[in-house]
Structure formats: structure tokens, C-alpha cells
C-alpha positions in Angstrom: 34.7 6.2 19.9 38.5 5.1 19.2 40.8 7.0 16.6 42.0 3.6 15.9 42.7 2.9 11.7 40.8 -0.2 11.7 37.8 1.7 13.7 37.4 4.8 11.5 37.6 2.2 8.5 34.7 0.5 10.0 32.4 3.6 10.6 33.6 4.7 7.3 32.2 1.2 5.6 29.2 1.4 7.7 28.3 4.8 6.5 29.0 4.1 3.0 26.5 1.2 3.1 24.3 3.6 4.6 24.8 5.7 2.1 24.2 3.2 -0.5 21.1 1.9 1.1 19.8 5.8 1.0 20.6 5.9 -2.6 19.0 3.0 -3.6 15.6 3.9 -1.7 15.7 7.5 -3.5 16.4 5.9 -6.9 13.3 3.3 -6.4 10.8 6.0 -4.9 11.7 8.3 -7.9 11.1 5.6 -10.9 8.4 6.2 -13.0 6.9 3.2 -12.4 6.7 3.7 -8.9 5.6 6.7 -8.8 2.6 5.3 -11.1 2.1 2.7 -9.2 1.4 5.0 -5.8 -1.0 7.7 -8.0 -3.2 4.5 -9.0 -2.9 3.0 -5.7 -3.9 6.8 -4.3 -6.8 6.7 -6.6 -8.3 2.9 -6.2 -8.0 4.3 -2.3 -10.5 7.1 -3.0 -13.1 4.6 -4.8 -12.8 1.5 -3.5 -12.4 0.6 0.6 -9.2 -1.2 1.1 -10.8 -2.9 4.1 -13.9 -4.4 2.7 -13.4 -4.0 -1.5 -16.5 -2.3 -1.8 -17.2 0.8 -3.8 -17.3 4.0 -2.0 -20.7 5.2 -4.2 -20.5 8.0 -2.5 -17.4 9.4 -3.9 -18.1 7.9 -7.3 -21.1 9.8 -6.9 -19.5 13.3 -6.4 -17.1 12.9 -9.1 -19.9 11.9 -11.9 -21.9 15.1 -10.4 -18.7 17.7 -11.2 -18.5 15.7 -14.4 -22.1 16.2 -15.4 -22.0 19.7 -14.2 -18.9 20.5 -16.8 -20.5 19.0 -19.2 -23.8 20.9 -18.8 -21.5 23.8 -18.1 -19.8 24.0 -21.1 -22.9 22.8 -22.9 -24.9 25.9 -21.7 -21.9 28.4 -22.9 -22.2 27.0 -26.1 -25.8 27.6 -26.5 -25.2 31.3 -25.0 -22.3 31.7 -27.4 -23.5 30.2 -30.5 
């Protein structure tokens, strides 16, 4: 590396547009809309195969069973409460 004006300008320019670049990654990972975006993504992921489109029944399955079982849980308190 040279301690020649025009040399640290450049490295100072090319780390500022680094910089920027950085910046403007953070700011579009943090948006809301983004961040939406990946939690559906996430969640059409755990349901559906992204290879074949198809519906993993099998995890559909185990989240109706918790759901029933709430349900029936809270259901059952009720009774026992009331």
C-alpha cells in the first residue's frame, strides 16, 4: 500500500461505498415488509414442499392435533371449573 493522496482517497472512496452498500443491505433486511415477507415464506416452507408444491399433511396434521387438543383442553377446564 502507498501513502500517496490520491491512493488513500481511493481506499477511502472504496470503503465509503462499502459502507454504503452495508447500510443499504441492513436498512432492507430490517423493513417491515421484509421481515414479513421471510416469516410467511418461513411458514409456507413448513407446509408446503418448495420442491414439488405439495402439502406436507403431515405437518398440517400435527398442528390441527395441538389445536384440537387446546381446544379440548380448555374445553375440559371449563367443565371442571363451571
Amino acid at each position: 500500500m502507498s501513502n500517496q493522496p490520491a491512493d488513500i482517497e481511493r481506499e477511502i472512496e472504496e470503503t465509503r461505498e462499502r459502507l454504503a452498500g452495508t447500510i443499504d443491505q441492513l436498512l432492507y433486511r430490517s423493513h417491515p415488509k421484509t421481515i414479513v415477507g421471510r416469516e410467511i415464506a418461513q411458514v409456507k416452507a413448513h407446509y408446503v414442499d418448495p420442491t414439488t408444491g405439495e402439502p406436507r399433511t403431515d405437518n398440517i396434521l400435527k398442528t390441527v392435533g395441538g389445536v384440537v387438543g387446546v381446544i379440548a383442553l380448555v374445553v375440559v377446564v371449563r367443565k371442571i371449573a363451571g
